[in-house]
PASEDREN-641770 format. One record per atom (N, C-alpha, C): x, y, z. Coordinates in steps of 0.1 Angstrom, whole numbers, padded with zeros to 4 digits, always signed. Layout:
<atoms>
XYZ...
</atoms>
This chain:
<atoms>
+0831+1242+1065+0834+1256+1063+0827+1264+1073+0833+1271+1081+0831+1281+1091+0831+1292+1086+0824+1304+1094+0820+1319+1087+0808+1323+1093+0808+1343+1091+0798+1347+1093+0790+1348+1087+0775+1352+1088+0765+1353+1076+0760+1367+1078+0759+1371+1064+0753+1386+1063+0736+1387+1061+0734+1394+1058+0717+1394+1060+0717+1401+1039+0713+1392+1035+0711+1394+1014+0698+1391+1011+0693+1395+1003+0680+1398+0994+0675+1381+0996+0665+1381+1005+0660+1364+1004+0663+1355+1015+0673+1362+1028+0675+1355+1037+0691+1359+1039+0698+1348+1048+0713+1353+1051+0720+1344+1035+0735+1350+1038+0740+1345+1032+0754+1345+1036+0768+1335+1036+0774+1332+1043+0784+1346+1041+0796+1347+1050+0805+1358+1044+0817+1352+1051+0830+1356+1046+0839+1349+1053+0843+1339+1046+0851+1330+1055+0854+1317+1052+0847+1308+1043+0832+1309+1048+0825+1300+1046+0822+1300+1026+0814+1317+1025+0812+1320+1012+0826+1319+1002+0844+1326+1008+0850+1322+0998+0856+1310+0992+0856+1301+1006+0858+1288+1002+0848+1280+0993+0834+1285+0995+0826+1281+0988+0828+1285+0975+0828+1296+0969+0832+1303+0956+0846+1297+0949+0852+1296+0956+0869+1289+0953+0869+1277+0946+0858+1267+0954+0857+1251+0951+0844+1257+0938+0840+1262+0938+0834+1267+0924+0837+1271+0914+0847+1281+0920+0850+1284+0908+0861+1275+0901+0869+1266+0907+0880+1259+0904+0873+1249+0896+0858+1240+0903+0851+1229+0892+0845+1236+0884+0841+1250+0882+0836+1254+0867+0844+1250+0861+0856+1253+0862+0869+1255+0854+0869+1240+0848+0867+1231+0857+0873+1216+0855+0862+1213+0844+0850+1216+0844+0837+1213+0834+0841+1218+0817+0844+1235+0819+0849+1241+0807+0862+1232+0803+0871+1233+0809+0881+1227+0803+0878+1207+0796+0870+1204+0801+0864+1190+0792+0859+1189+0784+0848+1204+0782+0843+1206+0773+0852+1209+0756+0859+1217+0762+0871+1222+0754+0877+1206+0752+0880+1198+0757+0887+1188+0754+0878+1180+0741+0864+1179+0745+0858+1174+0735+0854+1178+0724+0855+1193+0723+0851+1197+0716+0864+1196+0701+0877+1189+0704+0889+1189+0696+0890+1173+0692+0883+1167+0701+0882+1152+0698+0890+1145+0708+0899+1148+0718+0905+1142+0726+0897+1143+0743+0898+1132+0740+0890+1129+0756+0898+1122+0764+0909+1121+0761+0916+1112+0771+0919+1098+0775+0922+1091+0784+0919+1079+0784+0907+1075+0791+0904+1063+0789+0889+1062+0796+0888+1057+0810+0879+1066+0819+0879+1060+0832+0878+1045+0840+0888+1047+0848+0891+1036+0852+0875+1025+0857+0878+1017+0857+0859+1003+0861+0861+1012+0876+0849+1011+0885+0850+1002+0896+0854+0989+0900+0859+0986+0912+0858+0970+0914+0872+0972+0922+0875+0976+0931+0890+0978+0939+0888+0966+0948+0896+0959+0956+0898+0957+0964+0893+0964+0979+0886+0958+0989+0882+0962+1001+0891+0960+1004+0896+0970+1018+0911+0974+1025+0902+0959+1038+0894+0951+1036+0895+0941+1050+0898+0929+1039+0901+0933+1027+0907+0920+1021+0926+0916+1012+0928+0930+1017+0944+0936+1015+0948+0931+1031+0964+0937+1028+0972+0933+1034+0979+0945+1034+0974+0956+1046+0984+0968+1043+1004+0968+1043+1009+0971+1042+1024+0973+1039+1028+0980+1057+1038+0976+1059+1041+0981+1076+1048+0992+1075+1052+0997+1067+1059+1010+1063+1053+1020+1050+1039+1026+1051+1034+1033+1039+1045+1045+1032+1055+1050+1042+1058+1063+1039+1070+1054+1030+1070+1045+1028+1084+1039+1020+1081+1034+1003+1066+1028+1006+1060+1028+0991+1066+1045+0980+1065+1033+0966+1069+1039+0960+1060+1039+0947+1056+1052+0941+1047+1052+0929+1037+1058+0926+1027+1059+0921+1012+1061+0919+1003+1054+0922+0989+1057+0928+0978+1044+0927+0967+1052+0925+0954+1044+0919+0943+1049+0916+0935+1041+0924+0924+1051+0932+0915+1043+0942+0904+1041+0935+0900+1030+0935+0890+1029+0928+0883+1021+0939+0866+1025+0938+0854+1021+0947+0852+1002+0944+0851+1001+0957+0849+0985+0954+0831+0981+0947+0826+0989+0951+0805+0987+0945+0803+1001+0947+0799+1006+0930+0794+1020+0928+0781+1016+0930+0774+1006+0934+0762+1004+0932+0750+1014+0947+0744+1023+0941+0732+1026+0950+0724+1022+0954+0718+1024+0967+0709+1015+0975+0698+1025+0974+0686+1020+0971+0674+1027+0973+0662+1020+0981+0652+1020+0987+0643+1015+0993+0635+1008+0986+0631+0994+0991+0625+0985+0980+0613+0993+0977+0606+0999+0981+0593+1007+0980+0594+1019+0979+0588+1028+0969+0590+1038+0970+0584+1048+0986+0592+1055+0991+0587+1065+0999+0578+1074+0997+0566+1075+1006+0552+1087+1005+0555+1098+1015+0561+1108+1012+0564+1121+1016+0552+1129+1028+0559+1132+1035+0544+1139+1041+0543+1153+1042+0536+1156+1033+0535+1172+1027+0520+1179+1032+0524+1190+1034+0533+1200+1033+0541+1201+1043+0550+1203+1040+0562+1207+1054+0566+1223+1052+0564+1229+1064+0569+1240+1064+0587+1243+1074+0596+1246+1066+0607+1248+1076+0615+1261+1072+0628+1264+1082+0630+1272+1081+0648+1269+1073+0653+1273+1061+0662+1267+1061+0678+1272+1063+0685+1270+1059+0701+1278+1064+0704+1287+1064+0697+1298+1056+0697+1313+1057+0686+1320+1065+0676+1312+1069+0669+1316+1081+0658+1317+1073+0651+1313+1058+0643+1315+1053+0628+1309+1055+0620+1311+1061+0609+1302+1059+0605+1298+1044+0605+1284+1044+0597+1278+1034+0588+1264+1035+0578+1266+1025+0567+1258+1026+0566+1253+1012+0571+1233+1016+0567+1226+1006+0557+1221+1003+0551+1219+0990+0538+1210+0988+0540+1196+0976+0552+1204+0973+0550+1191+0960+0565+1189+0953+0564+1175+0954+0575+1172+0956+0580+1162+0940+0569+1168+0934+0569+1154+0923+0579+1158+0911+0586+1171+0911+0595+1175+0901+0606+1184+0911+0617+1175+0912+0629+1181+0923+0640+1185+0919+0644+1192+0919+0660+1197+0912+0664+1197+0926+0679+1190+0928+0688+1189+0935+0702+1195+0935+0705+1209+0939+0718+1214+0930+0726+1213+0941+0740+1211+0935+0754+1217+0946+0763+1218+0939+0777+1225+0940+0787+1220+0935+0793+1204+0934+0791+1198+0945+0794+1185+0952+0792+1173+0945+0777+1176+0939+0764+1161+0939+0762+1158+0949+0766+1161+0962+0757+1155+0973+0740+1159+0975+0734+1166+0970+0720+1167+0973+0712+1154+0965+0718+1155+0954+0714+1147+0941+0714+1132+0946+0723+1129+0953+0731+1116+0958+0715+1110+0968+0721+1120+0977+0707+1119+0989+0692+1119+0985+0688+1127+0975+0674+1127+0972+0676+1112+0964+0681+1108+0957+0679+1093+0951+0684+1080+0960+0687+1083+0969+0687+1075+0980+0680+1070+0992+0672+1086+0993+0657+1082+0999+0650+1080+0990+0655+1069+0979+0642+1072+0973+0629+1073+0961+0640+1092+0959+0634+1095+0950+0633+1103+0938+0644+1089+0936+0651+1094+0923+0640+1094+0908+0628+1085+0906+0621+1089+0892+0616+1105+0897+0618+1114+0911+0614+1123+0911+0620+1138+0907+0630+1131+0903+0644+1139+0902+0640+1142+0883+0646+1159+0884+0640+1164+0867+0649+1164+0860+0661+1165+0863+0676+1171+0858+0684+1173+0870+0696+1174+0869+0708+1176+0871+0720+1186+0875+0730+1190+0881+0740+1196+0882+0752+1191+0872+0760+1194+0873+0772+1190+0862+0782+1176+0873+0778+1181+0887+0787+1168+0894+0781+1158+0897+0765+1162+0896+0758+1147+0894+0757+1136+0883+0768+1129+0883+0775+1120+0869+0770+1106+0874+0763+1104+0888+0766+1087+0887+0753+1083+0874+0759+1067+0870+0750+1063+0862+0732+1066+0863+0730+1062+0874+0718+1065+0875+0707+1079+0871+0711+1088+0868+0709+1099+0865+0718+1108+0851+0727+1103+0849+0731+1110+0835+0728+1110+0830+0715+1107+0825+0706+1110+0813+0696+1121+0819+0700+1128+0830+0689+1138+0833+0698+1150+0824+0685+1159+0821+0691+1169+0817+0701+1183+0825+0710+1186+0821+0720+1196+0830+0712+1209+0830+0712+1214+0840+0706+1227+0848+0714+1236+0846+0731+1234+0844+0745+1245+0848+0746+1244+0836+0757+1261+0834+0761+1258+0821+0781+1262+0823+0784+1267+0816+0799+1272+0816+0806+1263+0831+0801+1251+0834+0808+1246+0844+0797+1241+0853+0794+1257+0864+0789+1252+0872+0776+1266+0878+0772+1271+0863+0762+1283+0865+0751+1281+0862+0743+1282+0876+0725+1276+0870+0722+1287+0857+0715+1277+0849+0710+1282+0841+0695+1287+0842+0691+1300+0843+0675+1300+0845+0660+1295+0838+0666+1297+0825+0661+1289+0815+0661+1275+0813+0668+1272+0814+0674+1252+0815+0663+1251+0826+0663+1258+0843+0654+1251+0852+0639+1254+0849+0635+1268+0845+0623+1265+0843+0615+1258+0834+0623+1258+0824+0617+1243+0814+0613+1230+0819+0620+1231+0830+0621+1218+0839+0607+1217+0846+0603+1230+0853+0589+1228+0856+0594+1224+0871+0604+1227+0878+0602+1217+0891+0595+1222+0902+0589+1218+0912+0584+1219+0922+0591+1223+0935+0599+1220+0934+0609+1214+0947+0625+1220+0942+0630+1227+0946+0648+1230+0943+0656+1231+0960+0663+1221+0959+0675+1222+0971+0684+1222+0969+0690+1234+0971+0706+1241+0970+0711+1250+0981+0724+1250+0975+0730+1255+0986+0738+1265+0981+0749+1275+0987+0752+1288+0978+0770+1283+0973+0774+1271+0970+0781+1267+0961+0778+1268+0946+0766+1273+0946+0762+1273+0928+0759+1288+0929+0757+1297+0920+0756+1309+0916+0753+1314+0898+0750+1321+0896+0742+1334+0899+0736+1334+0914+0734+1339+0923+0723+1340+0938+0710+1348+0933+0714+1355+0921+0702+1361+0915+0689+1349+0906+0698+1337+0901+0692+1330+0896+0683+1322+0905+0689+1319+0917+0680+1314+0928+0667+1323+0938+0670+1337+0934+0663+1344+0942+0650+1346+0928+0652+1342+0914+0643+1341+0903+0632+1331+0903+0638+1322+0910+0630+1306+0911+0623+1310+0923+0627+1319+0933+0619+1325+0948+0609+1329+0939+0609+1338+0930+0602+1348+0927+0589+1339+0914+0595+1333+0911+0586+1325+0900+0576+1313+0907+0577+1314+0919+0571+1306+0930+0568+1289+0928+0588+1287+0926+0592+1272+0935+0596+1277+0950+0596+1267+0951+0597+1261+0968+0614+1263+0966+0621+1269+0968+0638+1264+0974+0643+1267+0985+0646+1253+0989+0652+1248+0999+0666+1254+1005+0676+1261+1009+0692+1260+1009+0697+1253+1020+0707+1243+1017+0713+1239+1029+0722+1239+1030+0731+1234+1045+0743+1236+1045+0753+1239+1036+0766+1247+1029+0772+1243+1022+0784+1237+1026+0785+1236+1038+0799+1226+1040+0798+1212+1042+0808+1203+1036+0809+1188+1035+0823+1188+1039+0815+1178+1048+0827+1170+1058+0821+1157+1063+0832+1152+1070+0826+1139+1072+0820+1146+1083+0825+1154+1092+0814+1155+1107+0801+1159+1106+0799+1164+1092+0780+1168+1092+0774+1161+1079+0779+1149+1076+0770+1143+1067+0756+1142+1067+0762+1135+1082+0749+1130+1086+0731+1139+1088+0742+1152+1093+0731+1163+1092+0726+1169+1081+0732+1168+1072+0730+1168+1057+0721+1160+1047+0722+1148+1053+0709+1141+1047+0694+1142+1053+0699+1147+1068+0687+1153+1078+0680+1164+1068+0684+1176+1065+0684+1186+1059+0677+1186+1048+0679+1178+1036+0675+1171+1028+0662+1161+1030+0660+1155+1035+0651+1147+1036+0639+1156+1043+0643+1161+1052+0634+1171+1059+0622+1181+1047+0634+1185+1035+0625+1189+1029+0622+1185+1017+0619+1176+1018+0615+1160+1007+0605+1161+1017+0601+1161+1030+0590+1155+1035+0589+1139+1044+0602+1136+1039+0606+1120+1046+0618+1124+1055+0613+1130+1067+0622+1130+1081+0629+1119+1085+0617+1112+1091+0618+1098+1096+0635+1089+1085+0627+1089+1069+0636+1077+1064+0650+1090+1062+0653+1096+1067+0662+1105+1062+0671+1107+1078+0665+1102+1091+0674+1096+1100+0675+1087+1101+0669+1076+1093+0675+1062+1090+0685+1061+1086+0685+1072+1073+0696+1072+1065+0709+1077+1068+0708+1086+1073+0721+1092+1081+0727+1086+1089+0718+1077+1098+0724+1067+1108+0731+1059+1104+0725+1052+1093+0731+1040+1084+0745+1048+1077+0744+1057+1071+0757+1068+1066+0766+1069+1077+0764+1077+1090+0774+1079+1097+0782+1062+1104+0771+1054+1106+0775+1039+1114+0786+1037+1105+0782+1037+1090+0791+1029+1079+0806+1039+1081+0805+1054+1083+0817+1060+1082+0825+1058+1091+0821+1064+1107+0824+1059+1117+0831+1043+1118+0824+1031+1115+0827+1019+1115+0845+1021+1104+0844+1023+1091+0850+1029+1081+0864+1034+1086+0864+1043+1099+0872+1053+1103+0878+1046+1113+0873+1035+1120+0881+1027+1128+0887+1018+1122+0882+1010+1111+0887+0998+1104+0903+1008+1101+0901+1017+1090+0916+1022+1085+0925+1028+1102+0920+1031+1109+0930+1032+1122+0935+1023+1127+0929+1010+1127+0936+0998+1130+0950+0996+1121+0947+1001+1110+0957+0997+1100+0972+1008+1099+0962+1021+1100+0975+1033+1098+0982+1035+1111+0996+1041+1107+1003+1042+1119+0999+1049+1131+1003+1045+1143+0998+1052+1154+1009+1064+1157+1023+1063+1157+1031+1071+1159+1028+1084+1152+1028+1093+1156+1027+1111+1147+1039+1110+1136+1047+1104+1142+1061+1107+1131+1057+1097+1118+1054+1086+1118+1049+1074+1111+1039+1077+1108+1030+1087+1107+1018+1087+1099+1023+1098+1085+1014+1091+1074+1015+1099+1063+1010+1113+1064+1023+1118+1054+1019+1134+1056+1011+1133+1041+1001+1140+1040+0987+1139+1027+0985+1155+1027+0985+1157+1017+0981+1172+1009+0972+1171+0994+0967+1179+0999+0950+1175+0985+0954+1184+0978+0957+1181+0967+0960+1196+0954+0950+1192+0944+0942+1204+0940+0936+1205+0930+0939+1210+0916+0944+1206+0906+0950+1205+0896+0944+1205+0882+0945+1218+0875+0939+1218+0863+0951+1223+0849+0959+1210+0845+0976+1215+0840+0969+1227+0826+0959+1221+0817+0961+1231+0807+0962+1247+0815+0950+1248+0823+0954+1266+0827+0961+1267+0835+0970+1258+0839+0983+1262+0846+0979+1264+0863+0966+1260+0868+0955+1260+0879+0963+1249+0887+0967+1250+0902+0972+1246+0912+0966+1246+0924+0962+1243+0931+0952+1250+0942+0960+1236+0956+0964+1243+0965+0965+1234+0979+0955+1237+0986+0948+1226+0988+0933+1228+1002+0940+1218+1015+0933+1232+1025+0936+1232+1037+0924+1230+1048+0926+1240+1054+0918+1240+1064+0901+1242+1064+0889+1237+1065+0877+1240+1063+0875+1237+1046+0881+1235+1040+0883+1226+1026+0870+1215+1025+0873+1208+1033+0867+1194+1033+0878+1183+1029+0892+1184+1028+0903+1179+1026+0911+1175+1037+0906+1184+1045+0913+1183+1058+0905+1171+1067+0891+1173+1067+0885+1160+1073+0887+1147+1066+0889+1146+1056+0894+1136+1043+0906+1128+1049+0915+1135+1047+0927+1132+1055+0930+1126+1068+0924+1137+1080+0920+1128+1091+0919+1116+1091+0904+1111+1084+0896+1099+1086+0907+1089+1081+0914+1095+1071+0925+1080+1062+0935+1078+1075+0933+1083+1087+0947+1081+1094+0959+1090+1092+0958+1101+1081+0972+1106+1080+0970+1123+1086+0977+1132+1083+0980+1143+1088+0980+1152+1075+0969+1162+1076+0968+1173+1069+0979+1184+1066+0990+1178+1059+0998+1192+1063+0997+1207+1061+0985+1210+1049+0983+1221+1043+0979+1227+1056+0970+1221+1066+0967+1227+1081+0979+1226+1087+0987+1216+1088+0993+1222+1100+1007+1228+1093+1007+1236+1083+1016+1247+1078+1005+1264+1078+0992+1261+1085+0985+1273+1085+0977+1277+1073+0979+1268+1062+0964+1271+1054+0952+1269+1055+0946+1279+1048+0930+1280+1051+0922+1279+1041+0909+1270+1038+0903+1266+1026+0915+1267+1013+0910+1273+1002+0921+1267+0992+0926+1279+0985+0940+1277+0985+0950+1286+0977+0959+1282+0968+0957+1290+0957+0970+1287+0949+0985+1277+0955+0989+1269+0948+1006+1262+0955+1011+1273+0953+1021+1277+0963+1033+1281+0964+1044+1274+0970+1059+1276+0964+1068+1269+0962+1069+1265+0977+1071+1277+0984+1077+1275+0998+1066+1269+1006+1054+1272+1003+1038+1265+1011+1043+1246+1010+1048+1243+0994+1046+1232+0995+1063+1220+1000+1074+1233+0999+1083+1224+1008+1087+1228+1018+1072+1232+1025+1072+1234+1040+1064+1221+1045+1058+1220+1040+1048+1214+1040+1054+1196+1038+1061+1194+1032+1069+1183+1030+1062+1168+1030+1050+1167+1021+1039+1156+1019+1043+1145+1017+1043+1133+1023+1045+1122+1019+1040+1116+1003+1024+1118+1005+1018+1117+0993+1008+1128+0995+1004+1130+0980+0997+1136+0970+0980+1133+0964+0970+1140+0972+0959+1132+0966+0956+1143+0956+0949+1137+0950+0946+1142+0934+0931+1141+0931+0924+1148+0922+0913+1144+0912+0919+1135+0900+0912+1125+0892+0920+1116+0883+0920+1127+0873+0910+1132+0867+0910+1138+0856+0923+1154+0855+0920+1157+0873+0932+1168+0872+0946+1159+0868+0953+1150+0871+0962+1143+0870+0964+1144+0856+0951+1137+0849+0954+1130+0837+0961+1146+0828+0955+1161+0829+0949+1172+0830+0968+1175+0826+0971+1172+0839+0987+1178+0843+0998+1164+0833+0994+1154+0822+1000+1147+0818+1011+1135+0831+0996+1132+0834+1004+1121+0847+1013+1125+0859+1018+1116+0864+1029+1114+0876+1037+1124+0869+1041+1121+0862+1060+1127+0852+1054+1143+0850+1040+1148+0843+1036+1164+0840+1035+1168+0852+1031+1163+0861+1026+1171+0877+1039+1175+0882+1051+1166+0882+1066+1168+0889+1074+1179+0881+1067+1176+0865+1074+1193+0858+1067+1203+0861+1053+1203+0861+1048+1211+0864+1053+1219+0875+1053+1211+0886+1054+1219+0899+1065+1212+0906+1077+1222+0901+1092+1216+0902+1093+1214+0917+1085+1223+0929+1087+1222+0944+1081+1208+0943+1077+1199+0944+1070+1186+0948+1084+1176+0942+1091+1178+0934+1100+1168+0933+1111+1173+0946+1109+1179+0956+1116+1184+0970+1110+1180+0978+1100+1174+0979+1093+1167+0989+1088+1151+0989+1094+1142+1000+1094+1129+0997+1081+1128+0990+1070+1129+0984+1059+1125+0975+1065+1123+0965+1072+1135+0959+1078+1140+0947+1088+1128+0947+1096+1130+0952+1110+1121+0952+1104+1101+0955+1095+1096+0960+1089+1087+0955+1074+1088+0950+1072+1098+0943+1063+1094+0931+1050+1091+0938+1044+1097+0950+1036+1088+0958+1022+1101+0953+1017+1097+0945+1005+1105+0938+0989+1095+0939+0983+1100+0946+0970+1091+0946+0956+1099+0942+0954+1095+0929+0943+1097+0926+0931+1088+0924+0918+1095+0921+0907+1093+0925+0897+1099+0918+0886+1092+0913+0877+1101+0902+0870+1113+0907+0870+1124+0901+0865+1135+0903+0854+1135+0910+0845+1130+0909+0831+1132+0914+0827+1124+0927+0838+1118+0926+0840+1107+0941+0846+1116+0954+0862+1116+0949+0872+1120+0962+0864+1131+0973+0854+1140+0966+0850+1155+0980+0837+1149+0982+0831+1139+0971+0816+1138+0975+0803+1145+0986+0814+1136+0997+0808+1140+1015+0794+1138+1011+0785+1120+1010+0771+1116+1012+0771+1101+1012+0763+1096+1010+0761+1086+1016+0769+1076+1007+0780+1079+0995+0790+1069+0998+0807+1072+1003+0804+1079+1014+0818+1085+1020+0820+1072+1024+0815+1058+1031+0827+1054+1035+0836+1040+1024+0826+1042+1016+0834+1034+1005+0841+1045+0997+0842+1057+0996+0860+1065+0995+0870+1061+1005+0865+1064+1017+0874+1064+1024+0881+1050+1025+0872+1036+1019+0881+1026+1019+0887+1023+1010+0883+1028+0992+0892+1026+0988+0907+1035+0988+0904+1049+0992+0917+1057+0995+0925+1050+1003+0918+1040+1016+0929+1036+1024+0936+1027+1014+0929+1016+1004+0938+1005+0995+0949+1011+0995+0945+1025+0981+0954+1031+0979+0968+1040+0985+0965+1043+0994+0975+1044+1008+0981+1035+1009+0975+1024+1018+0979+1013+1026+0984+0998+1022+0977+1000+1011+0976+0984+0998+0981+0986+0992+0990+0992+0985+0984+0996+0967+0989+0987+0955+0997+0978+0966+0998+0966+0955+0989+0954+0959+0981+0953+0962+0974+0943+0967+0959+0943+0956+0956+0939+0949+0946+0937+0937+0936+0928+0943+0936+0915+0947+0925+0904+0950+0930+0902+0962+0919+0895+0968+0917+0890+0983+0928+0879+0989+0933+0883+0997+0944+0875+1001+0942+0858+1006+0951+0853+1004+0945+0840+1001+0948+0831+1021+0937+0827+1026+0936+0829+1043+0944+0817+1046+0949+0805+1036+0958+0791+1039+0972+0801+1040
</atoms>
């Protein structure tokens, strides 16, 4: 996400592009949190999420014609498993930096960390260098196993709660301005924690600097360009494997449109440009159409946006899917997509919520099981090499 920055109470803060698209993907996953809660709260929770355990796309056999498959597929990660350092990491404190709003800050103590984003990417990264028993609690997208038992920070979705953090007692908060109140973060200034803000855009092109960012103010520089290295090699590597596989021709590559879908409130959203959907896309080999029909971060569907747009397939959140009553509610839903070859074969690919936008250190095991699902999607176990 690109944009200006304005000069706000505590340092800059983005304006533009950058801040509405940030606010947009906010406000759309608050939405996605409430509306679960509401589910549970009636007793229906739906069906239960799919295991991990997909097939690696170097053990499929992609199809020589994707745009002709026909159906739904669910990508599922071949090893949810996190890698952490046999040894715990010794931080070197104090570090003084300056961070994305131009703020000087000075860490000392790192032993109670809150990690916030819309994303879970901070959360991801700080327990990857590491140092995760140092982690106090939670955001609402930080779901992987290893931490759901931390206590939640957000409430109504995706709003820090002031109360919830200082209970927490943390030392250490790194966020970025995808979360809000900004008054709640400029309270933890004032109550004198250390917070951090970093980048808010995720993409694959700044992962890498993202865990830089992070790590920097953890105090572990050093293991925090190890990490990114090893993160970008694996994406990069990642990003060639599925090129070998997807079509080379412009006409023969899949046309992919990211909709975010929430069916009870009737919530539609096409992400485009600076999204983080659009680099998503890229990497799988196919062609962003929501860009190249001239959308920018994320807007409501409209009829004529989406059969202009004419998507081969459809990427999805699983839960929005399940949300819109499957393949068959998404096509009633949104009568334009049964006009567009996706629609007319059924080519819907979803993906668990907390996975498909991640953007950290497991982007390139998305991007390989999206390719299955693209490229494979009937292909279940490893092909047999007699």
């Amino acid at each position: 996400m690109t944009g200006e920055w304005r000069r706000a109470p505590g340092g800059l803060r983005p304006a533009g592009t950058a801040l509405r698209a940030a606010r947009a993907l906010a406000a759309a996953l608050a939405l996605t949190l409430a509306l679960t809660a509401c589910q549970g709260a009636t007793g229906s929770t739906g069906p239960e999420k799919a295991p991990d355990g997909g097939p690696q796309l170097a053990d499929v056999t992609p199809v020589t014609d994707p745009k002709a498959l026909v159906g739904g597929s669910t990508a599922l990660l071949t090893d949810a498993t996190i890698s952490t350092p046999a040894t715990p990491p010794h931080p070197t404190l104090p570090v003084t930096l300056t961070d994305m709003q131009g703020t000087e800050v000075t860490v000392t103590d790192t032993s109670r960390i809150l990690a916030l984003d819309v994303y879970g990417s901070t959360t991801r990264i700080v327990y990857e260098l590491g140092l995760g028993a140092n982690l106090v609690g939670r955001d609402a997208s930080s779901s992987f196993p290893e931490v759901a038992g931390l206590p939640l920070v957000t409430q109504s979705g995706h709003d820090l709660n002031a109360e919830a953090i200082l209970a927490l007692a943390p030392t250490l908060i790194i966020t970025d301005t995808s979360l809000g109140p900004w008054d709640v973060v400029l309270q933890m200034r004032d109550a004198g924690i250390a917070v951090v803000v970093v980048d808010s855009e995720r993409s694959l092109a700044n992962t890498g600097s993202l865990i830089n960012e992070v790590a920097t103010a953890v105090g572990l520089p050093a293991e925090g360009a190890a990490l990114a290295e090893r993160v970008t090699t694996q994406i990069d590597a990642k990003v060639a494997q599925i090129a070998a596989v997807a079509p080379v021709a412009a006409a023969d590559k899949l046309r992919i449109v990211f909709l975010y879908v929430r069916g009870q409130a009737g919530v539609y959203y096409m992400f485009g440009t600076d999204s983080g959907a659009d680099s998503l896309v890229k990497a799988l080999g196919g062609i962003d159409v929501a860009t190249e029909i001239g959308w920018s971060g994320m807007r409501p569907v409209s009829d004529e946006g989406l059969i202009s747009a004419q998507p081969d397939v459809v990427l999805v959140m699983s839960d929005g899917l399940d949300s819109a009553g499957g393949v068959d509610g998404l096509l009633e839903s949104i009568p334009a997509l049964a006009q567009t070859p996706a629609g007319e074969r059924r080519r819907i690919v979803d993906m668990d919520d907390s996975e498909i936008l991640s953007f950290g250190p497991g982007t390139a095991g998305v991007l390989d099981a999206l390719a299955v699902a693209l490229y494979a999607p009937q292909n279940h176990a490893p092909q047999d090499p007699s």
